[in-house]
C-alpha positions in Angstrom: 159.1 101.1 144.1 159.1 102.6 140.5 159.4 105.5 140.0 159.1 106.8 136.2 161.0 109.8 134.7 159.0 111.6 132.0 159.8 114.3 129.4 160.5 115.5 125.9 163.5 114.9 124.4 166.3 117.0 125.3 164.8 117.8 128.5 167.9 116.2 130.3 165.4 113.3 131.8 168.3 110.1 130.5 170.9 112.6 132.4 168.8 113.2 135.5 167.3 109.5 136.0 171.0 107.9 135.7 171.9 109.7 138.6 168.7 109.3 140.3 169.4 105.3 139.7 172.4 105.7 141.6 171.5 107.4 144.1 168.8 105.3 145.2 170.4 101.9 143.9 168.0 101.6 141.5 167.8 99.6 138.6 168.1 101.9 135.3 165.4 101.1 132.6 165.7 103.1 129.5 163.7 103.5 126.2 166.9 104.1 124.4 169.3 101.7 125.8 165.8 98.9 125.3 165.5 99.8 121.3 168.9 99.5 120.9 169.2 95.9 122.8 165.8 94.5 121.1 167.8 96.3 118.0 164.6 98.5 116.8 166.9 101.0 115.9 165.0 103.6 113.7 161.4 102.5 114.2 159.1 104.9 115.5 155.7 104.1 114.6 153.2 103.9 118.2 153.3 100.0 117.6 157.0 100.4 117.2 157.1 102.3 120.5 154.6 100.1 122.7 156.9 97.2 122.1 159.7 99.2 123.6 157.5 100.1 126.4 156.4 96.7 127.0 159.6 95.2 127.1 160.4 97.9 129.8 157.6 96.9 131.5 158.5 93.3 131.8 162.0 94.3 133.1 160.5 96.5 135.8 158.1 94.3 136.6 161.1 91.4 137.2 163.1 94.3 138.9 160.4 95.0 141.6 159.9 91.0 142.0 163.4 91.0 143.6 162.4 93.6 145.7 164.6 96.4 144.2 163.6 99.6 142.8 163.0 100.6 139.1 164.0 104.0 137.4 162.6 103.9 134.1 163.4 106.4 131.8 162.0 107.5 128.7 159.3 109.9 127.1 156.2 108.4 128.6 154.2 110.9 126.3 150.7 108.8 125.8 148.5 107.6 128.7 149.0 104.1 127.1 153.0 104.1 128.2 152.1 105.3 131.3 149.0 103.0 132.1 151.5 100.0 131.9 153.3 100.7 134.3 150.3 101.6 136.9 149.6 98.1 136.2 152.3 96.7 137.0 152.5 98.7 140.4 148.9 97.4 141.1 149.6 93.6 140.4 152.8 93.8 142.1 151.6 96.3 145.0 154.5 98.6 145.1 154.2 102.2 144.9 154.7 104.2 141.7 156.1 107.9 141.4 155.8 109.7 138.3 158.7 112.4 137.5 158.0 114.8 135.1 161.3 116.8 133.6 160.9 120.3 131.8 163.2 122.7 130.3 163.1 126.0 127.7 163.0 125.1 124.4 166.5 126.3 123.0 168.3 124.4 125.7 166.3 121.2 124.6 167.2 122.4 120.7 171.1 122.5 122.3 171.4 119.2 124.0 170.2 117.5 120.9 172.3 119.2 118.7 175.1 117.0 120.6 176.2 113.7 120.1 174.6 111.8 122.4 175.3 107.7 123.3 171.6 106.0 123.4 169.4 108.4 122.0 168.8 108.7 118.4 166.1 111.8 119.0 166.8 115.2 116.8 164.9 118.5 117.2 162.6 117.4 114.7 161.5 114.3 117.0 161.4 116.4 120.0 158.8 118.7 118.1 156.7 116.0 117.1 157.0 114.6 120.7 156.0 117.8 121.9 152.8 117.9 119.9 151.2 114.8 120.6 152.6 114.9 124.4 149.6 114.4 126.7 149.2 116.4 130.0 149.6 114.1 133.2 146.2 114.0 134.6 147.0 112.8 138.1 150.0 113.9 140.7 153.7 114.1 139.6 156.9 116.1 140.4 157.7 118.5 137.9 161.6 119.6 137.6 162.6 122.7 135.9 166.2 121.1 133.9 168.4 123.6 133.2 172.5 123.3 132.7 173.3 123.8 136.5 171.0 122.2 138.9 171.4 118.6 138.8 171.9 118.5 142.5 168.9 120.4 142.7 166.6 118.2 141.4 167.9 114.5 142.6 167.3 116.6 146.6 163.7 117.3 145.6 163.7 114.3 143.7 164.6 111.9 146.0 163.2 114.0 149.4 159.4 113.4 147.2 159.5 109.2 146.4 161.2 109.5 150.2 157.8 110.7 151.3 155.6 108.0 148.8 158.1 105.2 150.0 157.6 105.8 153.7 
C-alpha cells in the first residue's frame, strides 16, 4: 500500500512518518531527503517541486512493485502532488491512504526554529506553504501533532490503513 503523510512544515509530519515507516516496515520516501539526493538544494519554484515529487513517485511506484509498502512524506500541498500518487495506486492497484498532520501555529514556528537534518523549511516557508495549501477534497486521517502524543497518533494511525489494508 501507500500511504501519504501530508502537512505544513513544522507540523511534525518527517517525525511522525519515520516512525510510522518502522512500524509498518515500510519503505521511507521523503521530499527532503529526495532534494537533497537529486542535489536541488534551494529550488523551490512549482517546476522545482514536481520534479521532486516525481522522482518520489517513481521510487514508490518501484517500492509497491516489490510488493512492500511506501510512506511518503512531504507537504503534498497542491492536488497535482497528490494526483501522482493516486495514479500510481490505480496503475499499480494497491490501496492508497492519505495522512493529513496538523498542529498550532507557535509549536510549528518552534520546531523550525531548530536545527533540523533534511529539511531546509523556515517559518517563512511554512507561511507561504500555508497560504497556497489546498483543502483535501476526499477522505483522510487528520492528526492533531503536538510535543507528547507520538504514540497517539502511530495507534490511530496504523489501526486506520489497518482497516483500508484489510
Amino acid at each position: 500500500m501507500i500511504v501519504i503523510v501530508s502537512g505544513l512544515p513544522g507540523s511534525g509530519k518527517s517525525f511522525f512518518a519515520e516512525r510510522l515507516s518502522k512500524k509498518l516496515n515500510a519503505e521511507y520516501i521523503s521530499s527532503d531527503r529526495t532534494r537533497k539526493v537529486l542535489n536541488a538544494s534551494g529550488l523551490y519554484t512549482f517546476s522545482d517541486k514536481l520534479a521532486i515529487y516525481l522522482a518520489m513517485a517513481e521510487s514508490v511506484r518501484k517500492t509497491v512493485r516489490q510488493q512492500k509498502t511506501a510512506v511518503v512524506d512531504a507537504t503534498f500541498y497542491h492536488h497535482t502532488m497528490r494526483d501522482f500518487f493516486k495514479q500510481i495506486a490505480g496503475e499499480e492497484s494497491v490501496p492508497i491512504y492519505f495522512i493529513l498532520i496538523e498542529t498550532d501555529e507557535p509549536l510549528a514556528r518552534q520546531r523550525l526554529s531548530l536545527n533540523r537534518t533534511d529539511s531546509e523549511a523556515d517559518f517563512g516557508v511554512y507561511l507561504t506553504i500555508k497560504s497556497q495549501f489546498e483543502e483535501y477534497d476526499f477522505p483522510h486521517l487528520k492528526l492533531f501533532s503536538s510535543n507528547d502524543n507520538i504514540e497517539e497518533m502511530l495507534r490511530k494511525a496504523i489501526r486506520e490503513v489497518s482497516a483500508v489494508h484489510e
